[in-house]
PyMOL Python script that loads the backbone (N, CA, C, O; Angstrom):
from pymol import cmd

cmd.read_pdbstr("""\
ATOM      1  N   UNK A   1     -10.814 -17.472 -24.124  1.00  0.00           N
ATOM      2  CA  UNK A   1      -9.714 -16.622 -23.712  1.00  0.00           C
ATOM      3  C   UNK A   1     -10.085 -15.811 -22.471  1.00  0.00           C
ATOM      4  O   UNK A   1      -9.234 -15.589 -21.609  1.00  0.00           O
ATOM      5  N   UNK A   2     -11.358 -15.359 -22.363  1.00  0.00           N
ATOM      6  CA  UNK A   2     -11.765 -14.683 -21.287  1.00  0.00           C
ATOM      7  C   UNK A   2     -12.114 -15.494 -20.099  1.00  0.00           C
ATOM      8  O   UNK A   2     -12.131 -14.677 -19.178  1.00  0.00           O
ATOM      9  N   UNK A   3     -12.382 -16.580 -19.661  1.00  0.00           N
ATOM     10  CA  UNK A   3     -12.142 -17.349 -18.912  1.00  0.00           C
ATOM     11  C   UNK A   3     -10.857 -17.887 -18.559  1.00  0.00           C
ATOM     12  O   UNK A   3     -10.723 -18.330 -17.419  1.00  0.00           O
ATOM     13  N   UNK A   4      -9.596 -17.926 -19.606  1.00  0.00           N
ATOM     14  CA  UNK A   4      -8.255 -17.988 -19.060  1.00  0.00           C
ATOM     15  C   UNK A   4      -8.027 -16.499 -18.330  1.00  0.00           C
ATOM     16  O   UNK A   4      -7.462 -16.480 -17.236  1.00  0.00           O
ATOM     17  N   UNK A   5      -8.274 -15.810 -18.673  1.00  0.00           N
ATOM     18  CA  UNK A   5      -7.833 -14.315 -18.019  1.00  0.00           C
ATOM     19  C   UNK A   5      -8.545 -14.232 -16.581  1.00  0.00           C
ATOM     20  O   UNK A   5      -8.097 -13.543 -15.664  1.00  0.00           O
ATOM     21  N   UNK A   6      -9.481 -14.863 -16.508  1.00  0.00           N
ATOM     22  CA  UNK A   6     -10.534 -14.770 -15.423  1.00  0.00           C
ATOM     23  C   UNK A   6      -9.500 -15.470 -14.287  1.00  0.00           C
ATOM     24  O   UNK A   6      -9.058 -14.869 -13.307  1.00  0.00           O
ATOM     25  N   UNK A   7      -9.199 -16.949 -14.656  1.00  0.00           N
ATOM     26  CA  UNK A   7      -8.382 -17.919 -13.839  1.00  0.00           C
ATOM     27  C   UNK A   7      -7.339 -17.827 -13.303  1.00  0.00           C
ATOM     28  O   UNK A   7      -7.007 -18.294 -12.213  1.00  0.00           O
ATOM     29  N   UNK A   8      -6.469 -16.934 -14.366  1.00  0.00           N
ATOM     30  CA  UNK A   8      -5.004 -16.610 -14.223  1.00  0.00           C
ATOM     31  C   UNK A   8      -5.777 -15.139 -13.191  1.00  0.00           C
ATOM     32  O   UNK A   8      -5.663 -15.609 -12.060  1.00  0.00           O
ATOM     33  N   UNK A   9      -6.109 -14.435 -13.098  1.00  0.00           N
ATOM     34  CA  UNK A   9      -6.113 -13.061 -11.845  1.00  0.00           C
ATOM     35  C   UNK A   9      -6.907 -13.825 -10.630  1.00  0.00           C
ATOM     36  O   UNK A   9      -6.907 -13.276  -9.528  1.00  0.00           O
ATOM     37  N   UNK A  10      -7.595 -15.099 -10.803  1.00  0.00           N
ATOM     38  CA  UNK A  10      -8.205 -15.472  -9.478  1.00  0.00           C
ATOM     39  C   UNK A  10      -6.618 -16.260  -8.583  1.00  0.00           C
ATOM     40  O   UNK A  10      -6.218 -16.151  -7.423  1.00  0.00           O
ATOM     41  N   UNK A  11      -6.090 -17.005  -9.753  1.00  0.00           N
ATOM     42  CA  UNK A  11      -5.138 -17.728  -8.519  1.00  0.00           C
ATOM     43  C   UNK A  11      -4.097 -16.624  -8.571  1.00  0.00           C
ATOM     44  O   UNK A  11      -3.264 -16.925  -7.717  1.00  0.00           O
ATOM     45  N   UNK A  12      -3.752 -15.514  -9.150  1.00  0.00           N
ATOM     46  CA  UNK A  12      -3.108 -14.616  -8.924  1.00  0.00           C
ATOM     47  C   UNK A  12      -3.271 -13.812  -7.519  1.00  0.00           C
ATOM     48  O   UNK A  12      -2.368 -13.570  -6.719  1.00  0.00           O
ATOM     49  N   UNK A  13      -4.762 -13.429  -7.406  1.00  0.00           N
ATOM     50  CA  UNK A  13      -4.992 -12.873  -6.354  1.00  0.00           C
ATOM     51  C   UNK A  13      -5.063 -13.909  -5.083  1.00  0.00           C
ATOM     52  O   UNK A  13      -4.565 -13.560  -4.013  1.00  0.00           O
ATOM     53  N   UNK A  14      -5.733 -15.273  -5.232  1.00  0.00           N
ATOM     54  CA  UNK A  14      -5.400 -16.118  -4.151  1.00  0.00           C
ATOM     55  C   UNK A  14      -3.586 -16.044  -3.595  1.00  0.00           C
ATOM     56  O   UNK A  14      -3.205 -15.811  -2.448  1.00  0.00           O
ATOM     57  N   UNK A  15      -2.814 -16.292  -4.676  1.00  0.00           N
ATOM     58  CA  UNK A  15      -1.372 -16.342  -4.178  1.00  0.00           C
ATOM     59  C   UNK A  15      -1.149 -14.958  -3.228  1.00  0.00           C
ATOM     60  O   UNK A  15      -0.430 -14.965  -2.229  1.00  0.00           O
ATOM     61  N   UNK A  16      -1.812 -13.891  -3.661  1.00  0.00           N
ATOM     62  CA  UNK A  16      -1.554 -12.738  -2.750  1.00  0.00           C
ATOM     63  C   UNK A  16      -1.775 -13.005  -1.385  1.00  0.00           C
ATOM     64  O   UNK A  16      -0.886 -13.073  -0.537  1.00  0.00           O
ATOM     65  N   UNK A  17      -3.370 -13.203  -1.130  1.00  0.00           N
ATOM     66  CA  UNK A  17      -4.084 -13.324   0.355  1.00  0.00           C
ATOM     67  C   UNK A  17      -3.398 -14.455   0.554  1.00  0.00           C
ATOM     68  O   UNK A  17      -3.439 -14.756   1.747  1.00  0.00           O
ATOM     69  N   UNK A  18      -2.757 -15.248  -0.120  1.00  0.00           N
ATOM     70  CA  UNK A  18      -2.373 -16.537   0.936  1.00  0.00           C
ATOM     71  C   UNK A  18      -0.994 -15.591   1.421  1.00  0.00           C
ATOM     72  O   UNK A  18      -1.243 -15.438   2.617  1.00  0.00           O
ATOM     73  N   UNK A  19       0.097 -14.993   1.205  1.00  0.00           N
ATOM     74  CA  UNK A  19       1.457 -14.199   0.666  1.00  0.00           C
ATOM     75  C   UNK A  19       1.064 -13.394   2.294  1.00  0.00           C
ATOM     76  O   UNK A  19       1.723 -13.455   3.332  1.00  0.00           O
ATOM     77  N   UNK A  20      -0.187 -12.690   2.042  1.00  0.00           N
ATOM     78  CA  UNK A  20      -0.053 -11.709   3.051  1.00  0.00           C
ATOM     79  C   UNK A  20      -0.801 -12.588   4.661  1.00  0.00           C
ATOM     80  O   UNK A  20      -0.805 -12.191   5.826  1.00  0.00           O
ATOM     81  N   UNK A  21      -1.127 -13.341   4.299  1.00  0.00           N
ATOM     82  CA  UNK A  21      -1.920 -14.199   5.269  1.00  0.00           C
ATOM     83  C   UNK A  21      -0.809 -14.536   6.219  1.00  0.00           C
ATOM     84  O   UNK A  21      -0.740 -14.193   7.400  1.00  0.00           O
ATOM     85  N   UNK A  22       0.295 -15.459   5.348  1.00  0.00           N
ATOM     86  CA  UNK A  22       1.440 -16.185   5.966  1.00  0.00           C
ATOM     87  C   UNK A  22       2.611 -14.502   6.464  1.00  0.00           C
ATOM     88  O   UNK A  22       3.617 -14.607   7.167  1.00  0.00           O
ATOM     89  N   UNK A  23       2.304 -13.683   6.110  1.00  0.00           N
ATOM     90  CA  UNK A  23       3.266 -12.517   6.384  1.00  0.00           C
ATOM     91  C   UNK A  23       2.536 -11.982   7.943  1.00  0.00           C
ATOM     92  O   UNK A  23       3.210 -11.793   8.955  1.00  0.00           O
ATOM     93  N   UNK A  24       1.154 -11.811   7.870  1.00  0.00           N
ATOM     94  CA  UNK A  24       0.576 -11.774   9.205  1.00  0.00           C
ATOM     95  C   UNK A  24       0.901 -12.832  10.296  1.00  0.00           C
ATOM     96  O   UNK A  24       1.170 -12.448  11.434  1.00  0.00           O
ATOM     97  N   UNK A  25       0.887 -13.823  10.059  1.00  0.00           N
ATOM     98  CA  UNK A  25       1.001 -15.353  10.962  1.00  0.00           C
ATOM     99  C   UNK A  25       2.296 -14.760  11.409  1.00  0.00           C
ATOM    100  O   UNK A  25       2.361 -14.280  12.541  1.00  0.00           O
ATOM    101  N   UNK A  26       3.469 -14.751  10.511  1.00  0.00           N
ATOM    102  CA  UNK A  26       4.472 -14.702  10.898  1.00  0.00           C
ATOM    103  C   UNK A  26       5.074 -13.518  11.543  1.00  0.00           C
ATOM    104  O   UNK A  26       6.251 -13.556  11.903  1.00  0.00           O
ATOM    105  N   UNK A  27       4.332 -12.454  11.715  1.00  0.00           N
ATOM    106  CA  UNK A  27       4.909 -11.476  12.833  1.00  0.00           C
ATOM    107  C   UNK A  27       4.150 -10.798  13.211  1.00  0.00           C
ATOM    108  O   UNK A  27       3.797  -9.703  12.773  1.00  0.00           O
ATOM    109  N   UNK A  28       3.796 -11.384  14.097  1.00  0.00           N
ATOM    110  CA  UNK A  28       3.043 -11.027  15.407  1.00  0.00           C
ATOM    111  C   UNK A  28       3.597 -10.611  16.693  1.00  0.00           C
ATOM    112  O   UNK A  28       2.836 -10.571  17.660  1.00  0.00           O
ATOM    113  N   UNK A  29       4.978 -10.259  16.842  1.00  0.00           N
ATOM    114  CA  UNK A  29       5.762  -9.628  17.942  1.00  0.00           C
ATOM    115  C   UNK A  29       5.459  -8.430  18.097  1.00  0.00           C
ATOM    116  O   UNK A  29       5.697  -7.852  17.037  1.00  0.00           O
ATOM    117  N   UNK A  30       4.914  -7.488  19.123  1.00  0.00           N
ATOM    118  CA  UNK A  30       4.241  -6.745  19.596  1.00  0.00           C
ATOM    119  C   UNK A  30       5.861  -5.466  19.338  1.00  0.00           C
ATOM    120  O   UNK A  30       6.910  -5.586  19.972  1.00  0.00           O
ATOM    121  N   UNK A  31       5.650  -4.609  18.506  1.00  0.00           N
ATOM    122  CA  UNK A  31       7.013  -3.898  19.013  1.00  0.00           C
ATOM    123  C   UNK A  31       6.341  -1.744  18.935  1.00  0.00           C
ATOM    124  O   UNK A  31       5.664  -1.210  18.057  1.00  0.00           O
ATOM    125  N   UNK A  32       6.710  -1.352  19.746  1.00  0.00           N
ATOM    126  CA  UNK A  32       6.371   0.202  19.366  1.00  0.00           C
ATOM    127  C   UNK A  32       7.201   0.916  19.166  1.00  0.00           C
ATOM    128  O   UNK A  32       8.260   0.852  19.790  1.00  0.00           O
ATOM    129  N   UNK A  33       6.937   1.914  18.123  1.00  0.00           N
ATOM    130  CA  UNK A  33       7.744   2.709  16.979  1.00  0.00           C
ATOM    131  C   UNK A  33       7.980   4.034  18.081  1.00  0.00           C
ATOM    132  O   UNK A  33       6.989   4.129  18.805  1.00  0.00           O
ATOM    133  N   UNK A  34       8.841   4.886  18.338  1.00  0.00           N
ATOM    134  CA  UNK A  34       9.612   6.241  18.543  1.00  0.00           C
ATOM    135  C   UNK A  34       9.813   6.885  17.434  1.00  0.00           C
ATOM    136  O   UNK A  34      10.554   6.559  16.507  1.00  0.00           O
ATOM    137  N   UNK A  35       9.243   7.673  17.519  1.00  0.00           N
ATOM    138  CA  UNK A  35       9.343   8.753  16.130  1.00  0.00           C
ATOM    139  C   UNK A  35       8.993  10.096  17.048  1.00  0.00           C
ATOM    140  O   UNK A  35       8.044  10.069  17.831  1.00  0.00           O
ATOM    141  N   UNK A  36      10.153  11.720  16.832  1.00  0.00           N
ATOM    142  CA  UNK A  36      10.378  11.879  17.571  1.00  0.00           C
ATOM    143  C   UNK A  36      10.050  12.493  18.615  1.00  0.00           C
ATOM    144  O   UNK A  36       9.448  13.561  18.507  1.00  0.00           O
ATOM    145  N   UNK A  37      10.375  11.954  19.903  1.00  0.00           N
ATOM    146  CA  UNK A  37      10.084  11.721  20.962  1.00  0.00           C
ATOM    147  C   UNK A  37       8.506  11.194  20.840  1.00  0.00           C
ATOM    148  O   UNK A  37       7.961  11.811  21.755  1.00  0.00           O
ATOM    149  N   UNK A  38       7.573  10.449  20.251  1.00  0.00           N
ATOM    150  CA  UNK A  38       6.163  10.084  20.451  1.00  0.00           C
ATOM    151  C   UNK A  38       6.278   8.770  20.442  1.00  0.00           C
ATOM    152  O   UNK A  38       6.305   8.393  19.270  1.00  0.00           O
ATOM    153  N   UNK A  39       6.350   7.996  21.096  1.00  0.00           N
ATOM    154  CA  UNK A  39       6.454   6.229  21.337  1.00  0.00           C
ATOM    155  C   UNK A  39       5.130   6.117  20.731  1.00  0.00           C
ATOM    156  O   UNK A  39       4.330   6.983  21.084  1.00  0.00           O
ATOM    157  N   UNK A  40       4.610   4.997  19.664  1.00  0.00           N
ATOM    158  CA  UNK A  40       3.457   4.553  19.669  1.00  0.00           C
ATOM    159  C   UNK A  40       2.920   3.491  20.678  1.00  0.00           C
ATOM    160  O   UNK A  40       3.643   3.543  21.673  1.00  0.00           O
ATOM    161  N   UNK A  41       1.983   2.586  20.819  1.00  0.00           N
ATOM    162  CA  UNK A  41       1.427   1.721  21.143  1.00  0.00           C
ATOM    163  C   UNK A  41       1.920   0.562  21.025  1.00  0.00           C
ATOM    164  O   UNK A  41       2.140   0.594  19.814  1.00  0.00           O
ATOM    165  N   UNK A  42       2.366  -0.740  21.452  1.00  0.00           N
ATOM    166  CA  UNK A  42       2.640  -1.580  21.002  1.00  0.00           C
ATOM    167  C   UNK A  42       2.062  -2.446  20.116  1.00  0.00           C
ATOM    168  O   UNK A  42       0.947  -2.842  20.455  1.00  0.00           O
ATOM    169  N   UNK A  43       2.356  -2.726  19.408  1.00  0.00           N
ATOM    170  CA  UNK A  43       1.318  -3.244  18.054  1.00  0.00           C
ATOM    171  C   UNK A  43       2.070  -4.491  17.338  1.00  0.00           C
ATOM    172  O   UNK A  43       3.255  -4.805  17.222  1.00  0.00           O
ATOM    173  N   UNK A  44       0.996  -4.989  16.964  1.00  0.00           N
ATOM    174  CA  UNK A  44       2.494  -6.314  16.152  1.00  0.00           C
ATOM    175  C   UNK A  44       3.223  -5.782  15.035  1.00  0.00           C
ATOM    176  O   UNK A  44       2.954  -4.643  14.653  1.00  0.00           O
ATOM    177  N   UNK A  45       3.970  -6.351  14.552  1.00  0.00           N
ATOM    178  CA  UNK A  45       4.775  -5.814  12.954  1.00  0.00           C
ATOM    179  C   UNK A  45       4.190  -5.763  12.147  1.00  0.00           C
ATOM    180  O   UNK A  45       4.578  -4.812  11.469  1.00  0.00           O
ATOM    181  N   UNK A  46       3.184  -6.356  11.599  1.00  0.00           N
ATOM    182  CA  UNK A  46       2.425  -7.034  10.676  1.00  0.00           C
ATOM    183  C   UNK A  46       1.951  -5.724  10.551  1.00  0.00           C
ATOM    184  O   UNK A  46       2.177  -4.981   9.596  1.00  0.00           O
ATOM    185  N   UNK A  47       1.308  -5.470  11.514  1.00  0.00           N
ATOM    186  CA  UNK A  47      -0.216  -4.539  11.648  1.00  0.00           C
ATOM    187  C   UNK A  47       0.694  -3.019  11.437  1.00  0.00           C
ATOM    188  O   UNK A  47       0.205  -1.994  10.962  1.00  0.00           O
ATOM    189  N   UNK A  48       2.040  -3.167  11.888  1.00  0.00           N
ATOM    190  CA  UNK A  48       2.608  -1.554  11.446  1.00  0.00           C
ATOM    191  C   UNK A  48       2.950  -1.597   9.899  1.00  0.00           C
ATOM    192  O   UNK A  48       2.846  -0.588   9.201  1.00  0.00           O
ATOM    193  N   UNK A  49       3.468  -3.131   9.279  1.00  0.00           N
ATOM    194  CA  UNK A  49       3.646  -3.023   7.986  1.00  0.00           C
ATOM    195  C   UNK A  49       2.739  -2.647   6.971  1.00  0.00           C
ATOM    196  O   UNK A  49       3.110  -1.884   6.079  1.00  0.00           O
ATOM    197  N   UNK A  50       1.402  -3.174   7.013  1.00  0.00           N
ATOM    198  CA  UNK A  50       0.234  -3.395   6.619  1.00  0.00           C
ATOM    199  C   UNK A  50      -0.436  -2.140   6.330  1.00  0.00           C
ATOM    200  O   UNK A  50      -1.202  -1.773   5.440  1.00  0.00           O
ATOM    201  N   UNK A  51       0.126  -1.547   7.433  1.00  0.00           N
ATOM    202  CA  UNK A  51      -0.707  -0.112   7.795  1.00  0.00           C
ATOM    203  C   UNK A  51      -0.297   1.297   7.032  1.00  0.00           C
ATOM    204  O   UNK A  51      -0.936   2.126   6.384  1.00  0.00           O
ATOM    205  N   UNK A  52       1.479   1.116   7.540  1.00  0.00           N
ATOM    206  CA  UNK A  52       2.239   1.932   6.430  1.00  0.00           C
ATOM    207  C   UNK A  52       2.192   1.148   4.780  1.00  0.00           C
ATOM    208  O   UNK A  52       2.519   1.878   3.845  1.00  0.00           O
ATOM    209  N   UNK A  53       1.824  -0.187   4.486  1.00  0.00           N
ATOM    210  CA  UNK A  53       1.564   0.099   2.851  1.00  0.00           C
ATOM    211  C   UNK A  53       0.442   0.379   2.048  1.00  0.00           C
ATOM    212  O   UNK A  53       0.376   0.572   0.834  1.00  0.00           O
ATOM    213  N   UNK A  54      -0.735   0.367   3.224  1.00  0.00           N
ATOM    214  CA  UNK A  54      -2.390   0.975   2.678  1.00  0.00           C
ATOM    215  C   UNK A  54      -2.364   2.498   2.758  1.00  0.00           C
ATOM    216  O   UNK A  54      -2.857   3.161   1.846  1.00  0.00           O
ATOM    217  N   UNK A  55      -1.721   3.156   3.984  1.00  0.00           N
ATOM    218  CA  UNK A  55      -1.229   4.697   3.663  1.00  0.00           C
ATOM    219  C   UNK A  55      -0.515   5.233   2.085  1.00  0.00           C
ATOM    220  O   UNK A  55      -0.879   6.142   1.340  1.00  0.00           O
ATOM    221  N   UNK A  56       0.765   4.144   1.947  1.00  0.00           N
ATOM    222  CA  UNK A  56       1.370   4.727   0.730  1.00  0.00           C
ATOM    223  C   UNK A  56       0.176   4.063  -0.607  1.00  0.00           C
ATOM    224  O   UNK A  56      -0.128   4.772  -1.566  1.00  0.00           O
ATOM    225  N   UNK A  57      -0.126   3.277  -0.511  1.00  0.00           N
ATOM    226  CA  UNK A  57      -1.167   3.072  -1.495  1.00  0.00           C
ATOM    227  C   UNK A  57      -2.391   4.244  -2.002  1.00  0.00           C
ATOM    228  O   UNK A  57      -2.866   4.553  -3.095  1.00  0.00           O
ATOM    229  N   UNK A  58      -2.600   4.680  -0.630  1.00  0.00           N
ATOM    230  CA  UNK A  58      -3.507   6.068  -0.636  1.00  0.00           C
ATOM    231  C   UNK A  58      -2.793   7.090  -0.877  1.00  0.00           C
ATOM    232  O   UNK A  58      -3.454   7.727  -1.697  1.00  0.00           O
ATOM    233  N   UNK A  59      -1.600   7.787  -0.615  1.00  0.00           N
ATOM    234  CA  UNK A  59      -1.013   8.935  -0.344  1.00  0.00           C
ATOM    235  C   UNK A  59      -0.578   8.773  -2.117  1.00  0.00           C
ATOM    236  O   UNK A  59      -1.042   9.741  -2.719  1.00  0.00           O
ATOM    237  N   UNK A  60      -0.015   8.056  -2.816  1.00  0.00           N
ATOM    238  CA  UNK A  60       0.959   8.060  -4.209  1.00  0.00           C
ATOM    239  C   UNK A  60       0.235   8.426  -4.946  1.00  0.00           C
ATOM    240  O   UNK A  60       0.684   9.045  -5.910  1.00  0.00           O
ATOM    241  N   UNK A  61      -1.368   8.188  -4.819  1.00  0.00           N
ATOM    242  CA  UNK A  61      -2.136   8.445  -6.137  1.00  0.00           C
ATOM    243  C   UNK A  61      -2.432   9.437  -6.161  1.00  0.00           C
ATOM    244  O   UNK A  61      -2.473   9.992  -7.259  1.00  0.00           O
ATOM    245  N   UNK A  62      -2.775  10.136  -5.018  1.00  0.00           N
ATOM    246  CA  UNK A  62      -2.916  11.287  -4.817  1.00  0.00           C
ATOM    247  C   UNK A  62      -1.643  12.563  -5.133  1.00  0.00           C
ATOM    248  O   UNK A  62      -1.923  13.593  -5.747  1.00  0.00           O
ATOM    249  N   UNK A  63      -0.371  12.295  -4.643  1.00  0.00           N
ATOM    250  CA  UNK A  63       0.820  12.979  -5.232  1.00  0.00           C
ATOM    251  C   UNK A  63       0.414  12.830  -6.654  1.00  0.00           C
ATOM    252  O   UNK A  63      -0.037  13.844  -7.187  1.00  0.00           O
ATOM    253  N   UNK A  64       0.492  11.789  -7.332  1.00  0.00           N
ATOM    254  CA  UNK A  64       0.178  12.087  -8.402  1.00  0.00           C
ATOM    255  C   UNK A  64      -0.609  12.845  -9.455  1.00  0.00           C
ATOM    256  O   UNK A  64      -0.376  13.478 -10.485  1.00  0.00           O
ATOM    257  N   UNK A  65      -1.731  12.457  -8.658  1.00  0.00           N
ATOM    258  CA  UNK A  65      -2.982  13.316  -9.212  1.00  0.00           C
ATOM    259  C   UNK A  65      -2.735  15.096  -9.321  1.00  0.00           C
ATOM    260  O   UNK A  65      -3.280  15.825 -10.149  1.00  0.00           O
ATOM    261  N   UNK A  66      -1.667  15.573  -8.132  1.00  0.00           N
ATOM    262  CA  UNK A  66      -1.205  16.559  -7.865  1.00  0.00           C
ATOM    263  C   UNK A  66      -0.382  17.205  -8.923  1.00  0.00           C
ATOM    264  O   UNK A  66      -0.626  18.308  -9.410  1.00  0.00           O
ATOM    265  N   UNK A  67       0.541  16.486  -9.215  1.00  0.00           N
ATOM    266  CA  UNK A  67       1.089  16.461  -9.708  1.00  0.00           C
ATOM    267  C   UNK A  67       0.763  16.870 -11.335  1.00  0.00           C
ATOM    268  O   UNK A  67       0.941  17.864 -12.039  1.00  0.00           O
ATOM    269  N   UNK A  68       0.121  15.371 -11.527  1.00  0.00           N
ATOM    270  CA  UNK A  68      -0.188  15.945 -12.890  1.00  0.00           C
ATOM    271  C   UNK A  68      -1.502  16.784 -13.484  1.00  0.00           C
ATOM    272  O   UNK A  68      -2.041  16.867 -14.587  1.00  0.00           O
ATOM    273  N   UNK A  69      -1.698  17.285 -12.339  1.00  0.00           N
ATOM    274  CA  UNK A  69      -2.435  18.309 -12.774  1.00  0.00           C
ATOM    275  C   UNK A  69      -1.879  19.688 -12.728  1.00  0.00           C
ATOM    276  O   UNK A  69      -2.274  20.657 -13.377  1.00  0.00           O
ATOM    277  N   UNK A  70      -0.798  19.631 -11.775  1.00  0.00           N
ATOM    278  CA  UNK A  70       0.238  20.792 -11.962  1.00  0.00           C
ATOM    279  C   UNK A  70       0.724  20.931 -13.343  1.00  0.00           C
ATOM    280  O   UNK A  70       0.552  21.959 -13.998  1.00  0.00           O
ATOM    281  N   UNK A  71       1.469  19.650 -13.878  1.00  0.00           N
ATOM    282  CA  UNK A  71       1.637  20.063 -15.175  1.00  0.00           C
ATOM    283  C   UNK A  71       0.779  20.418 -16.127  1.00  0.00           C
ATOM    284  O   UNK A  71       0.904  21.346 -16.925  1.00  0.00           O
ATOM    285  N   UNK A  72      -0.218  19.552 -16.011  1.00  0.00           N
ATOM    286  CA  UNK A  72      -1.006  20.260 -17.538  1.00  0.00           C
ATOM    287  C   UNK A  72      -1.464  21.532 -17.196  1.00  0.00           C
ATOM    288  O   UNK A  72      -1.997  22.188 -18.091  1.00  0.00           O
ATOM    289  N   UNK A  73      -1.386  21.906 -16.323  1.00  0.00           N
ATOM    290  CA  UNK A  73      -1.439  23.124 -16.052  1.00  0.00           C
ATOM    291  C   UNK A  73      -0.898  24.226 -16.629  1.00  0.00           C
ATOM    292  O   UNK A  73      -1.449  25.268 -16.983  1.00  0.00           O
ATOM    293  N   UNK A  74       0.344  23.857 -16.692  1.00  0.00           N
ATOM    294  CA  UNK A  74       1.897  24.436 -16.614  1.00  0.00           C
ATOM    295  C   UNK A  74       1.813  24.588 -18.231  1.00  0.00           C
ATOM    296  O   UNK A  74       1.752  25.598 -18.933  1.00  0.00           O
ATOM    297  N   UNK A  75       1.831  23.190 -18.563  1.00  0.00           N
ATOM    298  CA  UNK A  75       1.401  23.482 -20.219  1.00  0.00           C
ATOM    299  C   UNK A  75       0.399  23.857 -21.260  1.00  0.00           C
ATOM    300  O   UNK A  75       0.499  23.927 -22.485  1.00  0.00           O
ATOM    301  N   UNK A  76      -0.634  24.089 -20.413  1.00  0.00           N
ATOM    302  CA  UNK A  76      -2.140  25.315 -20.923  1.00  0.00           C
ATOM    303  C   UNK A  76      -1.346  26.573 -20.572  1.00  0.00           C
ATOM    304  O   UNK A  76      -1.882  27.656 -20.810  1.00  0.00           O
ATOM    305  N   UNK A  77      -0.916  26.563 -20.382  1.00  0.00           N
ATOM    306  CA  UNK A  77      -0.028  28.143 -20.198  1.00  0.00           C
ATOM    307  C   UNK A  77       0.549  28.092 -21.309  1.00  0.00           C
ATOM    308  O   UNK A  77      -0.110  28.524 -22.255  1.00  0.00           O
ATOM    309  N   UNK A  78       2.046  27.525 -21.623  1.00  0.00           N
ATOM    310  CA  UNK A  78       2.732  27.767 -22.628  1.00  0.00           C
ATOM    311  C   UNK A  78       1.837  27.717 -23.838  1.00  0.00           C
ATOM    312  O   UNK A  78       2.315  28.351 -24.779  1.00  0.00           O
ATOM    313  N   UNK A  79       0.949  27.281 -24.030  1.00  0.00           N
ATOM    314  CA  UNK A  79       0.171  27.659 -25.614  1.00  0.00           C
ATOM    315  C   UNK A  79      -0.318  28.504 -25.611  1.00  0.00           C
ATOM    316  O   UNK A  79      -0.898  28.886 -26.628  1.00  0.00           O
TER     317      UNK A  79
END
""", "prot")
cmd.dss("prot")
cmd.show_as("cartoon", "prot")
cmd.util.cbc("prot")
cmd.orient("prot")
């Protein structure tokens, strides 16, 4: 059983890197973001997509962590 579990997350994770591989290939058009008034750099799509979902990957856990430590917080109080 632990060797099916092993197999099923290896071609799981292969389907990913192949997923994001073919998502890189495919946009590579150089475009720069305006946000306001600060033009970035021209950069491909890929590399702005990529970039903003390793930020939110980093930034959510952290809200969270915030978060719930606010509450238990909140509720060591009420007792």
């Amino acid at each position: 059983m632990s060797n099916l579990k092993r197999i099923f997350l290896s071609v799981l994770v292969l389907l990913l890197v192949l997923a994001i591989l073919a998502f890189v290939l495919e946009n590579q058009q150089p475009v720069s973001l305006l946000f306001l008034g600060w033009a970035g750099p021209q950069l491909p799509v890929s590399v702005i997509a990529v970039s903003a979902l390793l930020a939110g990957m980093l930034i959510g856990p952290v809200f969270g962590w915030f978060l719930g430590r606010a509450s238990r917080a909140s509720r060591k109080r009420l007792v």
